[in-house]
Structures are given as C-alpha cells and as structure tokens.
N, C-alpha and C positions, 0 to 999 in steps of 0.2 A: 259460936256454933261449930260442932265436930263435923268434918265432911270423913267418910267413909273411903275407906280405897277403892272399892268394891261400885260405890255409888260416881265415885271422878271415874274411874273407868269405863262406868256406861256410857255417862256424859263425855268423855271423848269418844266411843264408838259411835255413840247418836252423830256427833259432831260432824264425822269423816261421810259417814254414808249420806248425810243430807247438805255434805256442804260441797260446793266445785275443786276447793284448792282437794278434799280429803277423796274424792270421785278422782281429781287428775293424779294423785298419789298411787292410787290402785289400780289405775289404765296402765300411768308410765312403771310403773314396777312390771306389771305383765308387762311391756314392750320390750325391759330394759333385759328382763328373761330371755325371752324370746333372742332378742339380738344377740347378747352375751353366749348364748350356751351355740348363736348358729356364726358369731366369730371365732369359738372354738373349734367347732368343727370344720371351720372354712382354713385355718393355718394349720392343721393339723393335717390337713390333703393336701395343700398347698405345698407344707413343707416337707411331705414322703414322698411326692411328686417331683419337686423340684432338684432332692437329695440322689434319688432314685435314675430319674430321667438324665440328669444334667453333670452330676458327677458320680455318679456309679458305671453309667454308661458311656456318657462322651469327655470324663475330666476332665469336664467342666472348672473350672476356680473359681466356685462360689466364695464368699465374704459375707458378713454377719455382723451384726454389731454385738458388740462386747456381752451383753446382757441376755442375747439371744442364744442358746446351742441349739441346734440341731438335733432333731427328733430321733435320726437313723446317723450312727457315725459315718462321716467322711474318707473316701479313700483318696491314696494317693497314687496318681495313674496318668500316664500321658495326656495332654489334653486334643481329643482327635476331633479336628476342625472338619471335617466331610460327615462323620456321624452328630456332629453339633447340627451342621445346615441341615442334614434329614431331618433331624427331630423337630426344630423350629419350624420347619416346612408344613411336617404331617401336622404339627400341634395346631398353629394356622388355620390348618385346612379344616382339620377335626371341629374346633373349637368355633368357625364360622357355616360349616356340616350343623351344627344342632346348632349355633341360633338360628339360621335361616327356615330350619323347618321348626322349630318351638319356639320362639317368643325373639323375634329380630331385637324390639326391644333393650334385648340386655346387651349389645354392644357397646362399645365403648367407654367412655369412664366409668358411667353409673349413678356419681351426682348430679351430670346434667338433667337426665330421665326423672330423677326427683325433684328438681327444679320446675321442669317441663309441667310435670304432672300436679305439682302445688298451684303454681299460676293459672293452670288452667282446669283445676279440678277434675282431672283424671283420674281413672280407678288403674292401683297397682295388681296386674292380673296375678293369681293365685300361685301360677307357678314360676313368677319370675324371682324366686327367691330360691329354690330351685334350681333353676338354669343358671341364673349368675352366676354363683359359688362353682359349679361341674366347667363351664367354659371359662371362665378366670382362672379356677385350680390350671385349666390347659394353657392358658396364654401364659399368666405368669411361671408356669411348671415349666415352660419349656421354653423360657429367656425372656418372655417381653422384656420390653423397659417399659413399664410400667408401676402402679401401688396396690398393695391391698387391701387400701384404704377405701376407695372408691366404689369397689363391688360388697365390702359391707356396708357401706354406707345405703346402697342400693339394697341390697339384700333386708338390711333393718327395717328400711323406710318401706318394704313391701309387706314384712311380717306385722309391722304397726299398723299398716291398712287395713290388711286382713284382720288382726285383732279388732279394730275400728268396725269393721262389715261386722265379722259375728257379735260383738256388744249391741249391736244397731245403732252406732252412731251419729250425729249428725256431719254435711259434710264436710262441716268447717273443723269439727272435733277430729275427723277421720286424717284432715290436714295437718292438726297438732302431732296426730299418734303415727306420723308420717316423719315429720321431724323426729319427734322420739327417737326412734328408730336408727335413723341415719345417724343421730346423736350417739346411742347405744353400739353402733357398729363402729364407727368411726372411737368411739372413747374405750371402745375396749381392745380393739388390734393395733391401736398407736398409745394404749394405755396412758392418754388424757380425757379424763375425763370432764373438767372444766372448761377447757379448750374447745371439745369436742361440741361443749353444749352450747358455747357461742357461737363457734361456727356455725353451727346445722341453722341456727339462728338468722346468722349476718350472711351466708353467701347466697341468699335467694334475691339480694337487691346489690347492683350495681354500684350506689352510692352509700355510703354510712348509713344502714337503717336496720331494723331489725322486725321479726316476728316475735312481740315482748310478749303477747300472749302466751305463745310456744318457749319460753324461754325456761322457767321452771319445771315445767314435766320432762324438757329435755335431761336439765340437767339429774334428776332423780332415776332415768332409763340411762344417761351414763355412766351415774355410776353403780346403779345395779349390774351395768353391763361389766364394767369393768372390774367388778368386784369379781361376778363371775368367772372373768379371763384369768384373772393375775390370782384366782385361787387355784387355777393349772396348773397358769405356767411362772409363777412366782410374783413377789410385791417389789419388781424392780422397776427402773426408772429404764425406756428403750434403750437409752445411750450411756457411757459413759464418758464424763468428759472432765479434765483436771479442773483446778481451780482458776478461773477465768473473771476477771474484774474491772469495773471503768473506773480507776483514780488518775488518769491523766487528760487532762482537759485539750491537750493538743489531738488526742488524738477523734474529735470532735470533727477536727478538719478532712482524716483520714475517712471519719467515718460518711462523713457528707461527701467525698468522694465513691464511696461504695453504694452511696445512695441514689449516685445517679446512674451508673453503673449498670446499679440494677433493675431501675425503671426502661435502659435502652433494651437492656438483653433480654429485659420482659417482654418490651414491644415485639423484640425483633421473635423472641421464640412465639408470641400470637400470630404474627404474621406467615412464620413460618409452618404453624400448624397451620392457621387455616389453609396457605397453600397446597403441603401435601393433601388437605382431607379434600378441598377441591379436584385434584390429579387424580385423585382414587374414586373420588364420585363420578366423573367422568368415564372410567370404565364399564362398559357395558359388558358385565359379565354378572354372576348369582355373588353372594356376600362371601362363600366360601374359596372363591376362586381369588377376589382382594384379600380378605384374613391370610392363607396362601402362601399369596403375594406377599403378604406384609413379615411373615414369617420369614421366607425367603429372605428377605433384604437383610432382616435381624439377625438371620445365620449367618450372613456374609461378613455384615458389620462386627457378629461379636468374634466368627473364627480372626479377624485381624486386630480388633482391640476389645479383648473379653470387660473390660472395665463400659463400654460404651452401651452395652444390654446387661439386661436382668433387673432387679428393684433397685439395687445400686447403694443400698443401706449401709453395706461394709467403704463404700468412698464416703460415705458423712462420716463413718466414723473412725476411716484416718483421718480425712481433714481435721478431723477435733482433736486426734492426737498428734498432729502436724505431724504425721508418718510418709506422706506425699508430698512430692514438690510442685511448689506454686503453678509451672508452667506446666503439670502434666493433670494437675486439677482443672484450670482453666480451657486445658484442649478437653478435656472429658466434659466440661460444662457445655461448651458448642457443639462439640459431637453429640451429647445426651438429648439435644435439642430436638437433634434431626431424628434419633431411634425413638424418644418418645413418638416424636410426632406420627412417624411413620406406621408404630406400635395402634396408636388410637385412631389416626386418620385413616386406615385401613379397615377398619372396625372390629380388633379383636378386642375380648374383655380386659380392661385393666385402667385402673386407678391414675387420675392427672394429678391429685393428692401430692404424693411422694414425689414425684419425678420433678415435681416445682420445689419441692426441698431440696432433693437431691444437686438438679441444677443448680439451684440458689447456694447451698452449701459450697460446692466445687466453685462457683464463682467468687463467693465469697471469700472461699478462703485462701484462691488464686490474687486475687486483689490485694488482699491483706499481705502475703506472703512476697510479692511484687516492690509495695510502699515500703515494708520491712527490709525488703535488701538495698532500697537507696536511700530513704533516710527513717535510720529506727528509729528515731524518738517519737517518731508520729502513729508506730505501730506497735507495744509491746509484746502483745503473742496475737501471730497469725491466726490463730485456731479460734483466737476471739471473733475472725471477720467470718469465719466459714458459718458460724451460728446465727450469729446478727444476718450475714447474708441470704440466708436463708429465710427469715423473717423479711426480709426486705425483697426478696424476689418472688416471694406467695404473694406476699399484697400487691405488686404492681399486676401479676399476674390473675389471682382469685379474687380481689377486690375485696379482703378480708382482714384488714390494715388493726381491729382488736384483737378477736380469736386467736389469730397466728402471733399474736407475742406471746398472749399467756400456751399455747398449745404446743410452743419451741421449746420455752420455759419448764413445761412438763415432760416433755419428752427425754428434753438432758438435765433435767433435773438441778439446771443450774440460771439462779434468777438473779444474778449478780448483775446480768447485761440487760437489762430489760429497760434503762433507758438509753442508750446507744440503739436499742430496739426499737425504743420509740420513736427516736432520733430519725433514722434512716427508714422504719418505714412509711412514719410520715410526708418525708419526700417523695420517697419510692412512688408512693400512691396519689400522691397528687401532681406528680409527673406526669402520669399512665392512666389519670383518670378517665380520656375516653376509652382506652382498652378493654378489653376483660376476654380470658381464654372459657367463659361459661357463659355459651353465645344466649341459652332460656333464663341470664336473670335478667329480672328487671330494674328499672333507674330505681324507685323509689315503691312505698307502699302505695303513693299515687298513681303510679302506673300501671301496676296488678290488676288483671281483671278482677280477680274476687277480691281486691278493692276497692273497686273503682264508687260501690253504692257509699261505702264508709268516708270515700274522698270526698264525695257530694254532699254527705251528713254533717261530717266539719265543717264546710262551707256554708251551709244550713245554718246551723245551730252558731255561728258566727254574727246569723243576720237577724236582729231585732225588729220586732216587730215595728216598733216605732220609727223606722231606718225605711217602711211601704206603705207604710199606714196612711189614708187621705183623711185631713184635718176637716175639709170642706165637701159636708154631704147632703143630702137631701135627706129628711124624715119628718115625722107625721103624728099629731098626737094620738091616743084611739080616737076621740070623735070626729076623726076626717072622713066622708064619706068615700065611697067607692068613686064616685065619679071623678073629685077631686084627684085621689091618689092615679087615676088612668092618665088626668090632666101632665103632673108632676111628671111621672115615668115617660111622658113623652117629650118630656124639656130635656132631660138628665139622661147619661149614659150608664148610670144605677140599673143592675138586674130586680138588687131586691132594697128593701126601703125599711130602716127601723122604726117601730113606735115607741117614742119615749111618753112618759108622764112630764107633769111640769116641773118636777126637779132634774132634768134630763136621766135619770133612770132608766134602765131599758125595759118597757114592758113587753116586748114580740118583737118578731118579725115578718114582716108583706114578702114573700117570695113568688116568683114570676113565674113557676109552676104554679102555683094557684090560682094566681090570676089568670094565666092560662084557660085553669080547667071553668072559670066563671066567666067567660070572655064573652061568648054570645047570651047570656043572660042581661039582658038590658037593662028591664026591670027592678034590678036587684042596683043599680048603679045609683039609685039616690035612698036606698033603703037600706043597704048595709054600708057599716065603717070599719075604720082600721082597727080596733079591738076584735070587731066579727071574725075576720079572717087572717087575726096573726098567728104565726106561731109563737106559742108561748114557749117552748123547749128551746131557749136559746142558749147556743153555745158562744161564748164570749171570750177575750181573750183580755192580755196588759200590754203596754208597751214594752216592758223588759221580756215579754218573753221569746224566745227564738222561731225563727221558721220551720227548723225539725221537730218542734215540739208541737206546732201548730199544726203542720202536716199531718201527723200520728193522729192526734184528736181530732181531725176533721173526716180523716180516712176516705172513703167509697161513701160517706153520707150524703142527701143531697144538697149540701151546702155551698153556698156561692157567695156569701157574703158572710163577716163576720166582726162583731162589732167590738172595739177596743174602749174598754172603760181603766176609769185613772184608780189611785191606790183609794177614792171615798167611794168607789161603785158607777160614778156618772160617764158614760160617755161622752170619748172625746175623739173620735175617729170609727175609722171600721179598714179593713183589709179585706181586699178581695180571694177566689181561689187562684182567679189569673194572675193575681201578681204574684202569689207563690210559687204558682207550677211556671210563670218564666224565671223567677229566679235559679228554681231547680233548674231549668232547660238551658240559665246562662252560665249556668256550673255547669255543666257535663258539654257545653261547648266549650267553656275554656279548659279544662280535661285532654278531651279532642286535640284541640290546639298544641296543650304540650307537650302529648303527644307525639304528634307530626314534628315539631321543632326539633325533637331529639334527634 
C-alpha cells in the first residue's frame, strides 16, 4: 500500500498536537526562545558594561577566555585603583537600590530562587526577569566575583513560568517550563547545552536524583537556546584548551589526591559562605546599604589583587594554558573564596555557577602544578588538573557529580579527561555529601514537598492487597433474616457483612448505613433478609492488586468494606477502608520521620 507524503505529514502533525512528548516539543521550544534570545541580550549589557565601566574608565585588566572578544575594544590605560573602589561601591549600592524597591527576590545567585520556588511551588513574578538581567548587568558590570550563569538561569526559569501562566498550565507543567528555562539560560551563555539540561535537572536534589520528567523538554529549550546564542556570537566551544589525555595510570594516584582536596576546599568554601552571608544578615540596615557594603570590600580586594574580583574566566583559561603558576593559582583559589562569598553573601546579583569553576579550576590546577614539581611522573600536564579540578570542586560543592562532567566536557570542548572526571568527582562527592552550597535543595524526590503525595503512592502501590486482606470474616447467604444478620454484627467487629451464594460468589453487600437507616423498624427484623437490603453494586477487588489502585477506585464512595475474590470469581477475604487509609497514614509518618532524621 502507497503512503502519500502529504497523508504521513498529517499524521505526524495529528501525532504532536495530541500527543504529550509533541505538546512538550512546542512549550520547550517557546521557552528555549525565550531564554536564548534573553541570554543574548543579558551578555551583550553585561559585556558594554563591564568593557565600558571597568576598563575604559578605571583600567581595569579585564581577561577573557580565548573564544570570547569583547563587544567594545579594550584600552590600554593605567589601572586606577580609587576610581575601581567608586565604581564597585556605587554599582553595589545601585544594583541593591532597585532590588530592594522591585523584586528583593532577584538577589543573589538566582538558581537558588528556582530551586526555592520548584519545591515549593511558587509563582515566578513577571518582572523578575526583568530585574535580574538590569541588577546583574550592575553587579557583575562593575567587578563582582561572581557568574553569569546563575542570573540566566533565573532569568529562563521566570520567562518559562510566565510562558506556563499564559498557555494555562497546570502547576506541575509550569514547574517543567521552569526548568526549561533555567536549562535554556544556563545552555546558552556557558554554550552547553547537554550539560545544561542535566543540570537544571539534578541540582534541585541534594543526593543523585533527578526530575526525569523535566528532563527532555530541558534539553530541547537548550538547545534551542543555544542555538540561538552561538548563531551571535559564534559556534565555538567557551574555552580553549590544548590537547589533554589520561594514558598514565599513575597518575590515578595524583588524581585521588586532588580529589580529596577538593572535597575539603569545598567544605571549607560552604562554610565560609554561609559565614559571611550570616555577618551580613546581621546588619541591620535596607539591602542597599549590604549590596554597598559588599561592593565596597570588592573594590578593595580587587584594587590589591585585580585577579581575585570579576567572573574570573580569563584565570580558567590560563590555568588551561598553564600560563599561571601553581602557587599564584592556588592563592587566587582561597582568595576567590572569600570575594565570591562576600560578592553573594551581601546580596548583589550574580551567579555561584562560575565562581565554583573558577575556584575549582585555580585549585586544581595549583595542585597539579605543585605534584608536578616534585615528582613528574605522577603528573604529565598540570593544566590537565585545572579542568578535572574544576569538575571535582562543583560537585563537592553544587552536588551535581553527572552534569558537571558532561558540562566541563562542553565547555572545553575536550572529553579526553572524562574519566579522571569521574575518578575524582566521585570522591569529591562522596566526601562532601552532607554539604551543599544550595541551602533550598532537597535530599531526594522523597523529600519534595510536591512530592511527597508521589512518595506515598509508591509505597501504596507496593502494598498488595493480599499483604491486609482478613482471611476470616463474617457473611450471610440472602436468606438470612434481618434479625439474625443484627445478631452476627453484634458478635463481630465487621461494619459491613457480604452475601454470598452457595458457591461463595459474592451476590451484595449489608452495609451499616442501612442498617442504620432500618434500625427502629422492628417489625421488619423477621420479615426481611439479606438479599432484601444488599447492595448489589459491588465493588470488589484481587489479591495482586495494590492499595493505590484500590484507593482511586473506592474514592469518596461510601464504601467501607471491600470484598477480595480469587482469580475463579469466589471470595476469599475482604479489606477494609481503615486498613488502607492507616496504611497511607503509616507512609506519610514514616515520610515525617525521614524527614526529621536528616
């Protein structure tokens, strides 16, 4: 039979509009829009800002990674350390000036906010896609150490809600086009877009778990997004880095040294953020007068060591061209600790994203470069450790121990290391597994409030019927009189009573709302039987089937008992509603429980 081209074409357009995966196709493309063309627009202020402000003005010595130029060319100019501090100061003040009177919200990283608002089903207000982009363009325009990764990601994950609200979506879908989003922002201004889509994925949970739901639509808005991007500003790869490869198996040892390394400098950099963001919450003062503040310090820090403020992309990518030396990477690694921290614990806008690469890089490639000068065999190129390092100091830190291999891997465009990646972040992470510098994830999908009903359902749908079921029951053929069946119900702790036939078949059932309603009728107690007043609308069940499945079909009806027949039709049991709904009540206490332990 000839199929028509004309005729398979319908039939795939019928296919997409009525099917979910060809519905999520068409959502995450509008998100992946959306994102992409407002990552463009976010590096494109970012970086006439930054060029403008930081070295046109105060010569500044910005740095770039290889792949990236500069929008506005660079002058070469004294770098004047008193107009550095002004600018930082005002930017600060500016850029905590307007959150504090529009949407407090967008301080700080950005993916936490999305985190925040997944878990807890929160609406992305309309204009914080808006505000992030204007107060990040400030913070990072004017030195943070910060990424700006973090405020698209934020930025995305707001334009996909919004998308979400005007489709009329539901609110779990509005959570998918939420990830989208953050996936589409993040895959287009770090131009990974695989990466991106696991991440947006895996950093909403504290322990290896993922929102697999959300996991295809992400990746379809990343890479529309990125498609978008890199048809700007080109189809390169962020970094450049020489040819880099694991054929020496000693240096396994070297690498399990960086492994653990990077789990401590993890801890110690969570520690140290939450301390500054503690010292800054402590001040009793408006959000603009900390932001400021936080400026302030950053001018100071960077007029002494311009390396230890700004995004810090040009030190990954000396580290990768081992253009740095070990010991002035590693001070930049402990020092970056303190400017991030100070940068985001103060509450300006900007990205925790990068600044865990960036540290991770500098450490790592301080390490490497360290082993390398006392005994090389164990290390053949330092610049190998700055990349791995990096992969291993996100996951002790973001708790993202997949994404961030493949996401390293894209970025430098070099996948030769990817198991030395594995290597070490494997450790890394299970080092540091109670850490995490993203105070709103959660341990697991069990812990989620919006999923806490799906935690109970599994547990549900675990328990077979046959597993509550009472083997030994009371019941009644029809011809039992009324008086008899009042006799029975007051032996037994049975609500309601079935009538079988003599083959135990179930013909009805005696429920104790009826009886109820004929209770003062006396007369009627040797005059009607159990056929009289059964119901005959019986809902039955099997032993293989589960409790979620029983619960659905019993729903709000007034059913209170329910009788369990075997695979020939006869019953052999019944379940009551009480012993489902404590089943449920012993799942969402032991829930509770785990809960609390954590």
């Amino acid at each position: 039979m000839k199929i028509s081209l004309i005729s398979e074409l319908f039939f795939v357009i019928k296919n997409i509009r009525h099917s979910q995966t060809g519905k999520w196709f068409i959502y995450a493309t509008l998100t992946g829009i959306a994102a992409g063309v407002s990552a463009v627009i976010f590096f494109i202020l970012l970086d006439l800002t930054s060029v403008t402000l930081l070295n046109h003005i105060a010569g500044f010595p910005l740095t770039h990674p290889v792949n990236e130029t500069p929008l506005l060319d660079e002058v070469r100019k004294p770098f004047n350390e008193i107009i550095f501090i002004v600018i930082a100061t005002l930017g600060g003040f500016l850029s905590g000036l307007i959150m504090h009177l529009v949407a407090k919200e967008t301080k700080g990283g950005g993916t936490g906010e999305v985190i925040k608002s997944y878990h807890n089903n929160l609406p992305i207000r309309a204009r914080v896609p808006i505000v992030k982009t204007i107060v990040s363009v400030i913070s990072l325009g004017v030195g943070g150490a910060g990424g700006r990764e973090g405020p698209a990601a934020h930025a995305g994950a707001g334009l996909g809600y919004r998308i979400g609200k005007l489709l009329h979506l539901s609110d779990k879908e509005k959570r998918i086009m939420m990830i989208c989003g953050m996936a589409g922002g993040i895959g287009a201004i770090f131009r990974s877009p695989m990466g991106a889509a696991i991440y947006s994925t895996e950093v909403l949970y504290k322990d290896v778990d993922f929102e697999h739901e959300a996991l295809l639509p992400a990746a379809i808005s990343s890479i529309i997004a990125y498609s978008i991007f890199s048809a700007k500003f080109g189809w390169v790869h962020m970094f450049s880095t020489p040819i880099m490869k694991f054929q020496n198996p000693l240096e396994l040892i070297s690498y399990t040294i960086l492994a653990f390394v990077c789990a401590a400098s993890g801890i110690i950099f969570i520690n140290v953020f939450n301390s500054v963001s503690k010292a800054f919450e402590k001040i009793k003062s408006p959000l603009y007068i900390k932001t400021g503040l936080g400026g302030l310090i950053i001018g100071l820090f960077g007029a002494i060591m311009p390396h230890s403020v700004g995004m810090g992309y040009g030190i990954m990518q000396s580290a990768f061209l081992n253009k740095t030396a070990f010991s002035a990477l590693l001070l930049i690694g402990v020092i970056r600790m303190f400017t991030t921290s100070v940068t985001l614990g103060s509450g300006n806008s900007a990205g925790m994203f990068a600044p865990s690469l960036v540290i991770g890089a500098a450490i790592g490639g301080g390490v490497g470069g360290y082993i390398h000068s006392i005994v090389p065999a164990l290390v053949d190129n330092p610049a190998s450790f700055a990349l791995v390092g990096m992969a291993g100091f996100f996951a002790a830190t973001a708790k993202t121990p997949l994404s961030v291999i493949i996401l390293v891997a894209e970025i430098t465009g070099n996948y030769e290391l990817i198991v030395p990646s594995m290597w070490v972040v494997a450790i890394s992470f299970l080092l540091s597994s109670r850490y995490s510098i993203e105070h709103y994830q959660a341990k697991d999908r069990a812990h989620s409030k919006i999923h806490k009903y799906e935690y109970i359902r599994d547990v549900l749908e675990n328990i077979k019927v046959k597993d509550l079921m009472r083997e030994k029951f009371a019941s009644v053929d029809g011809s039992t009189k009324l008086s008899k069946i009042y006799e029975i119900l007051s032996k037994t702790k049975q609500s309601d009573i079935p009538v079988l036939d003599k083959d135990k078949n179930i013909v009805g059932i005696i429920t104790l709302h009826v009886l109820k309603s004929i209770l003062g009728e006396n007369e009627l107690a040797d005059f009607l039987v159990a056929e009289d007043i059964a119901n005959k609308d019986v809902i039955s069940t099997n032993p293989e089937e589960n409790l979620n499945h029983i619960l659905h079909k019993i729903g709000f009806k007034e059913i209170n008992t329910v009788p369990v027949v075997d695979k020939d039709g006869k019953i052999s049991g019944i379940i009551t509603r009480k012993d489902i709904i404590k089943a449920y009540n012993d799942a969402t206490e032991n829930l509770e429980h785990l809960r609390e332990s954590e």
